[in-house]
N, C-alpha and C positions, 0 to 999 in steps of 0.2 A: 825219230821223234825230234820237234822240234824245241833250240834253245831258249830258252826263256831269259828274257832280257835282266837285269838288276833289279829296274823299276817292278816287272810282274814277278819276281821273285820276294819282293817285300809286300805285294800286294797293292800298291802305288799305282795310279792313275796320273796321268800329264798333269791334270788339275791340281792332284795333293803334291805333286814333285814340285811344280810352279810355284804352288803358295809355300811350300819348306823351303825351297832355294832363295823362293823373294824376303826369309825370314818373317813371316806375317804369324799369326797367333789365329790359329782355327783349328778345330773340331771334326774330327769326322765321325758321322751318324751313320749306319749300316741296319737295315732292315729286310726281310724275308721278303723280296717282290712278289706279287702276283700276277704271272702274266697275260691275267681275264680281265685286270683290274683297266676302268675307260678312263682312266686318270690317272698319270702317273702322278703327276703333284698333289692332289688330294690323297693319291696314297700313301704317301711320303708323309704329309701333314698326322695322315692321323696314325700311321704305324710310330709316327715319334712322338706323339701326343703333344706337338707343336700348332699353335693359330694358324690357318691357313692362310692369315694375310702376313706372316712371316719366313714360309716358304715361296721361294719365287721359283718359277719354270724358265730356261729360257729357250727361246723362238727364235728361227732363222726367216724372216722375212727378203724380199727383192724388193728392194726402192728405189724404181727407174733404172733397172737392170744391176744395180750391185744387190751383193748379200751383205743384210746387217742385222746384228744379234738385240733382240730386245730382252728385257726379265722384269719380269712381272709377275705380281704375290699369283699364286695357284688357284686363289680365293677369284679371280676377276678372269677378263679376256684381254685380250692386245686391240688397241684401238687402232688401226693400221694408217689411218687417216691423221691422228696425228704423232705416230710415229716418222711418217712420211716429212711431217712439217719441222720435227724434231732435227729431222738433218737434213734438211732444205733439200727435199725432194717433192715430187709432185703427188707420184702414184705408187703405192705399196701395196703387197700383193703377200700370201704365203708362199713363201721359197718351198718347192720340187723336195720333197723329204730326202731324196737319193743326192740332190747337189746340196744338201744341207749338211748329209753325212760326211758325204767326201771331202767337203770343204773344210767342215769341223775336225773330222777324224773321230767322231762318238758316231755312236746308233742313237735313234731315236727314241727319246723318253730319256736318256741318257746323255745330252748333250749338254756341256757345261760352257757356263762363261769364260773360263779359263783353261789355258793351257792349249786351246784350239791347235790343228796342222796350221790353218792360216789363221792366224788374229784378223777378226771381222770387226770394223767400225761397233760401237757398240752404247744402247741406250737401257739405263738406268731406270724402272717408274720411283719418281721422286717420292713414292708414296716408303720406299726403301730406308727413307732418313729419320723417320718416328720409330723407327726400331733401331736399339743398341746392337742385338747382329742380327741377321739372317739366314736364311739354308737355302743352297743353293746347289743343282745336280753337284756332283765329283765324279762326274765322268762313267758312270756307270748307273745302269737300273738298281735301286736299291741302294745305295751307294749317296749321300749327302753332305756338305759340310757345309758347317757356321761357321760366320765372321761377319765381322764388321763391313756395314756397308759403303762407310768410306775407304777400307782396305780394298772392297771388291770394286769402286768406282778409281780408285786409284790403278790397281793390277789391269785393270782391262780397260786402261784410259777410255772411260763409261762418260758419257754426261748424264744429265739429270734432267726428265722429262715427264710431263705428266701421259704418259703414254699407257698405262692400262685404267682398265673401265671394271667398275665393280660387276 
């Protein structure tokens, strides 16, 4: 049988470890996943009885051959065109789910802005700053936490972009 780390013995995800080590002030929200369910962000929204344009998903895109993290409310889509232009790139595409994985270190539907294997370049939709916090994956399906959007634009040297689309 294998040893279980510190971190999976309190239940702890890289994301909640990261935001307790950086001393930040958030929330974690845990819900019953479903795994028929065709959205994970919409389910997220409404298993926590949160606005969908207050949960945000985040997206591993390829823009001009790097991978870079976008988040965006769960309510909308990724506008990849000007996500591209967000970090002066040309052409954006959806990043290969499996190099999304491996690069993050989450599974999919469960990929979090923070605490990544690699820290990925990373855009913000500015649409993040009309809300006092947010909900964002914590690393796991079923698995969310709130915080401040400037918290989360700070942790994940994010910028701020108009990069999703209702």
């Amino acid at each position: 049988m294998a040893k279980k780390s510190r971190k999976q013995q309190s239940g702890g995800t890289p994301a909640t470890v990261a935001l307790t080590a950086a001393g930040t002030v958030f929330t974690v929200h845990s819900y019953d996943h479903d795994p028929s369910s065709p959205s994970y962000g919409e389910e997220a929204a409404e298993a926590l009885g949160v606005s969908a344009d207050r949960v945000f998903k985040t997206l591993v895109a390829e823009v001009d051959g790097e991978l870079v993290v976008a988040v965006v409310p769960v309510a909308g889509s990724l506008d990849l065109k000007a996500l591209a232009s967000a970090v002066g790139g040309k052409r954006a595409a959806m990043a290969d789910p499996a190099a999304a994985e491996r690069t993050t270190g989450y599974v999919r539907g469960g990929i979090s802005p923070l605490g990544q294997r690699r820290r990925l370049r990373t855009v913000l939709d500015e649409s993040a700053g009309s809300h006092a916090t947010i909900c964002v994956s914590a690393g796991r399906r079923g698995l969310e936490v709130e915080l401040s959007p400037s918290d989360l634009a700070s942790l994940t040297e994010a910028s701020l972009a108009p990069v999703g689309r209702a």
